[in-house]
C-alpha positions in Angstrom: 16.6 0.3 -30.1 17.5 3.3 -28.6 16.8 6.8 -29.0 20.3 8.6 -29.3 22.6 11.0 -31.3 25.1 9.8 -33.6 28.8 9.9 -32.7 27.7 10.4 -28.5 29.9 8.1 -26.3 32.3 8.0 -24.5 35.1 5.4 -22.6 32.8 3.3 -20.0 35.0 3.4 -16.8 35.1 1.6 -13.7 36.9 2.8 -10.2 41.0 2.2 -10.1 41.2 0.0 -7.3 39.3 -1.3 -4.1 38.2 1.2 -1.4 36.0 0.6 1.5 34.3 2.7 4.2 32.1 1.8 7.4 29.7 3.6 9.4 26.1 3.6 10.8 23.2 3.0 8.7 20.9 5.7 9.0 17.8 3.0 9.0 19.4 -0.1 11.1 21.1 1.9 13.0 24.1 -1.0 12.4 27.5 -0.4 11.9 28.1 -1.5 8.4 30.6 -1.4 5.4 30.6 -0.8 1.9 33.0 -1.5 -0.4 33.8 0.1 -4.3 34.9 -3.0 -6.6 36.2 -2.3 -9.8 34.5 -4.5 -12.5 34.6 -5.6 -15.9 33.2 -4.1 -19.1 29.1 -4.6 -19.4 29.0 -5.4 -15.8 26.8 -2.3 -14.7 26.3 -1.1 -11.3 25.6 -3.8 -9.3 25.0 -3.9 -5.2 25.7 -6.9 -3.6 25.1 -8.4 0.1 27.9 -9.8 1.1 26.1 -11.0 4.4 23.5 -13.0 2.9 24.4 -17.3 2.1 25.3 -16.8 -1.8 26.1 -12.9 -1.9 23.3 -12.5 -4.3 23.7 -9.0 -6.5 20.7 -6.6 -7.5 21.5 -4.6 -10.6 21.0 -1.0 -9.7 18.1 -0.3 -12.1 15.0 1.4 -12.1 13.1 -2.2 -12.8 14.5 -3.2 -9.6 13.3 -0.5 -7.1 10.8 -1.9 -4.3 10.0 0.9 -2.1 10.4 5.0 -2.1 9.5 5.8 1.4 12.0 8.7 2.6 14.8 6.6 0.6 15.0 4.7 -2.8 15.3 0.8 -2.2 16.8 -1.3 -4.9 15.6 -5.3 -4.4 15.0 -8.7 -5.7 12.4 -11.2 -3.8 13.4 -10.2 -0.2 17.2 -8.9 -0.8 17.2 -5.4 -0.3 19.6 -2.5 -0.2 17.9 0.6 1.0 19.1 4.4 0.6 20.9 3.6 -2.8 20.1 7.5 -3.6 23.3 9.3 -2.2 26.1 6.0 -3.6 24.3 6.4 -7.0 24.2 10.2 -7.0 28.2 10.1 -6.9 28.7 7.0 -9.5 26.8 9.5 -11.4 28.8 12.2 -11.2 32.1 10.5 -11.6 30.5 8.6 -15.0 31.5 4.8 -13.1 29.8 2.6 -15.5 30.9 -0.6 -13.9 31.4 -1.1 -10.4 30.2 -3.9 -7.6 29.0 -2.0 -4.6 29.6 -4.9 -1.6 27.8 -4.2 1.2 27.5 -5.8 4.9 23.7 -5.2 5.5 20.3 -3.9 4.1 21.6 -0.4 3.6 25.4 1.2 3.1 26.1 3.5 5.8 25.0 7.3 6.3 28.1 9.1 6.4 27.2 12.4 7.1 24.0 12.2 5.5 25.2 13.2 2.2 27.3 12.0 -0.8 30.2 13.4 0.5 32.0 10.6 1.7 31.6 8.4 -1.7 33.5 11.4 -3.6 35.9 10.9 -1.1 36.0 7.4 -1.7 36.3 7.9 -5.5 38.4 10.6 -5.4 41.1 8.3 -3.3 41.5 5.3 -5.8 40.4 7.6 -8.9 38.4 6.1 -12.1 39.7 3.9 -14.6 39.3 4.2 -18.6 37.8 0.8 -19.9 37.5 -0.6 -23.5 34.4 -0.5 -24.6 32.2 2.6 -24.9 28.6 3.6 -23.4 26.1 6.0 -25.3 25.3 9.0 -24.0 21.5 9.8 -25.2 19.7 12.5 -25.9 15.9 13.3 -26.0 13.6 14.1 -29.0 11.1 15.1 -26.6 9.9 16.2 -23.3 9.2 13.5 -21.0 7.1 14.1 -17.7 5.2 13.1 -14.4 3.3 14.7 -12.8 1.1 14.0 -9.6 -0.5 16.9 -7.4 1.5 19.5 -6.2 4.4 17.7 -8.0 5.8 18.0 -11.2 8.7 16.5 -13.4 9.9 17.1 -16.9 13.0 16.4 -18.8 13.1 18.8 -21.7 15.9 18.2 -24.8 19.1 19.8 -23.7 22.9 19.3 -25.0 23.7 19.2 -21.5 23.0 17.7 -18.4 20.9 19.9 -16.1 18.4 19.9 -13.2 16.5 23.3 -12.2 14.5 22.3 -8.4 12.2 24.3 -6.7 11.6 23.7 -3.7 8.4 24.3 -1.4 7.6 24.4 2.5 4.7 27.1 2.9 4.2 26.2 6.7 8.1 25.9 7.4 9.3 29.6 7.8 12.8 28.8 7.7 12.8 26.8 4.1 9.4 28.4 2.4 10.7 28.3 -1.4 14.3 27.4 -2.3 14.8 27.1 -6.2 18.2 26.1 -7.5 19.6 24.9 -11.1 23.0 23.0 -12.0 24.6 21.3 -14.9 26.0 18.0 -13.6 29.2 17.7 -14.0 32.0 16.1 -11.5 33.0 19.2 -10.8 30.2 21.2 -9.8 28.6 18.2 -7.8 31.5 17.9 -5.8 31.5 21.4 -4.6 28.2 22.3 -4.7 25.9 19.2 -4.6 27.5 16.7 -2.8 28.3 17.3 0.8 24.8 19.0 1.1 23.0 16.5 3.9 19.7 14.7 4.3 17.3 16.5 6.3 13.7 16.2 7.8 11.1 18.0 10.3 10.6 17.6 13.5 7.1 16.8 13.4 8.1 14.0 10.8 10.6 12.3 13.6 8.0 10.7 15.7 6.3 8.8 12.6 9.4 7.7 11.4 10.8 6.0 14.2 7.1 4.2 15.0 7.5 3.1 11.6 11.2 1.6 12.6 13.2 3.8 10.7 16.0 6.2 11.4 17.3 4.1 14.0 20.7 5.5 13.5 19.6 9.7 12.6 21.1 11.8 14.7 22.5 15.2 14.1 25.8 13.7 13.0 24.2 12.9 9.9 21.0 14.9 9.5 19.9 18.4 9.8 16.3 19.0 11.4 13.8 21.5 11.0 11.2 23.1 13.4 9.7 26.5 12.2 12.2 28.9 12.1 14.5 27.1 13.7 17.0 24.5 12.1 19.3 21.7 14.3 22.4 20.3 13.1 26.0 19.5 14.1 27.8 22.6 12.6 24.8 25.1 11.1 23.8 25.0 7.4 26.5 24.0 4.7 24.8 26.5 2.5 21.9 28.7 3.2 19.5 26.7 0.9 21.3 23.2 1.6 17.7 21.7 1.3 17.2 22.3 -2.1 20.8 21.1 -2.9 20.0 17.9 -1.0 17.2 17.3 -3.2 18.7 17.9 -6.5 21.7 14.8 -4.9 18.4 12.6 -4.3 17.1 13.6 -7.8 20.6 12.8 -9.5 20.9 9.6 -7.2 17.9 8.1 -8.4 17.8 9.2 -11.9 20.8 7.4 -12.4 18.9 4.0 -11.9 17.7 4.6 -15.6 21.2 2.9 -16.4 22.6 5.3 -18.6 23.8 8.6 -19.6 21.4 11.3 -20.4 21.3 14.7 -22.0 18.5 16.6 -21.1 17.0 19.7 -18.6 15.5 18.2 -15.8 12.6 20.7 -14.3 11.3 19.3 -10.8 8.8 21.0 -8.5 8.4 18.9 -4.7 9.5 15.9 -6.2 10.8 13.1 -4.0 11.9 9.6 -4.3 8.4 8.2 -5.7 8.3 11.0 -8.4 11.9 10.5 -9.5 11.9 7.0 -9.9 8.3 7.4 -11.6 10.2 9.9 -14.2 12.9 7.5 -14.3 10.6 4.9 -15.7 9.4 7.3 -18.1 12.8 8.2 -19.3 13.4 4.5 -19.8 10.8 3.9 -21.7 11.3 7.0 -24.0 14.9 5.5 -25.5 13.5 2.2 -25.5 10.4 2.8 -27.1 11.2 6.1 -29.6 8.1 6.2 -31.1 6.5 9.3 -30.0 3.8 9.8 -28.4 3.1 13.0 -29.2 2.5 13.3 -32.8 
C-alpha cells in the first residue's frame, strides 16, 4: 500500500508524438540516437536497446540501477544504459509518465552535457493527457542517508523542492555553492536544465585509464583547475555547478517511479547517495509503517 494523501493525482501523460536526436556518447564516444516514444497507460518509463537481438527494455527504476560511478546506470543481466541521470531529470520535469526511451547503444548521447536538449525534444512534440491517473505522494516523515561528508534528507513538504550545497574546499573557483528550487517545468527549464556536466582536471586522467569519457570534450563539459574554469562559451551561470547537481539529483530521484512531495536537503551528494535516498524513499510509501515511533 502506499503512503499518500487523499484526492492527490493527477492525468498520467505521455509525449505527443515521436522525436529523435543523435549525438556522441559522452562514455563510448559513439555516435548514437535516442528516440522519445509515446506509450500507453501503465507502461512507465522504459529504455530500450534497439541495437541488441530482441530490443530487450529495462524499466527505469531504482531496483534496476547497476552502477553510480560519475553517472547512474540502469540494467538487467548485461544490458545496460548508462548516464540515464540528465533524460530522466527532464521526464521529470515535464511529468511524462509513459514513454519508451529507444536507444542505439549503451548510453543516449551527451548533448551539451546537460538536459537541455531533451526539453528541446519535449518541448517540440509537446506532452499528451492520458486516461488514467498517477498519485502524487506525500511524506509523513523525514527520510534520510547519510554517509561521511554526505548528507540526504527529504523532509514533508506540499511542494516539490531540493535545497544543495555544494563543497570544493581545495577548488578556489567552486569552494561552496548552495542553491534551492521548487521543481516545476518551468523553473527547470530556465534555471536547471541547460546547466552542464562538469569535472576537474586532476579527475581526467583517471577517468579515461578507467575507459570512460571517450567522447568529453569541451563541447559538452566544463572543466575545472584551481581558479581557473575551461569550457566552450564561459559559465552559463556563475554557480552552474551547483545547478548541475540539483539536474543529477532530480534525474535520479525520479527512478523512485513516481511523483513526490517533499523538501529534498542534500549536502555533496552524488549519484551513489541519490539513488541510496531513492531506495529509502521507495521503501518509505511502500512500507508506511514508521520507523520512528
Amino acid at each position: 500500500m502506499l503512503l499518500m494523501e487523499e484526492n492527490q493525482s493527477r492525468p498520467q501523460k505521455t509525449v505527443g508524438d515521436a522525436i529523435s536526436y543523435s549525438g556522441v556518447g559522452i562514455h563510448t564516444g559513439k555516435e548514437v540516437s535516442i528516440r522519445f516514444c509515446p506509450a500507453p497507460e501503465n507502461t512507465g518509463i522504459v529504455f530500450q536497446r534497439v541495437d541488441i537481438q530482441g530490443k530487450p527494455t529495462i524499466p527505469a527504476s531504482i531496483d534496476y540501477v547497476q552502477d553510480t560511478s560519475r553517472s547512474t546506470t540502469i540494467g538487467i543481466g548485461q544490458v545496460r544504459v548508462h548516464t540515464v541521470e540528465h533524460v530522466m531529470a527532464a521526464l521529470r520535469a515535464f511529468s511524462i509518465d509513459n514513454l519508451v526511451v529507444q536507444v542505439t547503444d549503451a548510453e543516449p548521447p551527451i548533448g551539451d552535457g546537460s538536459s537541455k536538449i531533451f526539453v528541446e525534444m519535449l518541448d517540440e512534440v509537446g506532452v499528451s493527457l492520458q486516461n488514467h491517473t498517477k498519485p502524487i505522494l506525500s511524506l509523513k516523515q523525514p527520510v534520510f542517508f547519510s554517509k561521511g561528508e554526505t548528507h540526504l534528507v527529504a523532509l514533508p513538504s506540499d511542494r516539490y523542492r531540493i535545497s544543495y550545497t555544494l563543497h570544493y574546499p581545495l577548488t578556489p573557483v567552486i569552494r561552496s555553492q548552495y542553491l534551492s528550487f521548487l521543481v516545476t517545468e518551468e523553473i527547470f527549464k530556465e534555471e536547471i536544465a541547460p546547466c552542464r556536466t562538469f569535472a576537474l582536471y586532476e579527475e581526467i586522467t583517471t577517468l579515461m585509464e578507467r575507459g570512460l569519457i571517450r567522447g568529453g570534450s569541451l563541447e559538452n563539459a566544463v572543466v575545472i583547475k584551481d581558479d581557473v574554469i575551461f569550457s566552450k562559451e564561459g559559465l552559463r551561470f556563475s554557480d552552474e555547478m551547483v545547478r548541475h547537481k540539483i539536474l543529477d539529483l532530480i534525474g535520479d530521484l525520479a527512478l523512485v517511479g513516481f511523483d513526490f512531495n517533499a523538501h529534498v536537503i542534500a549536502i555533496r551528494s552524488g549519484h551513489a547517495a541519490n539513488v541510496a535516498l531513492g531506495k529509502e524513499l521507495l521503501n518509505h510509501f511502500l512500507n508506511p509503517v514508521s520507523t520512528y515511533d
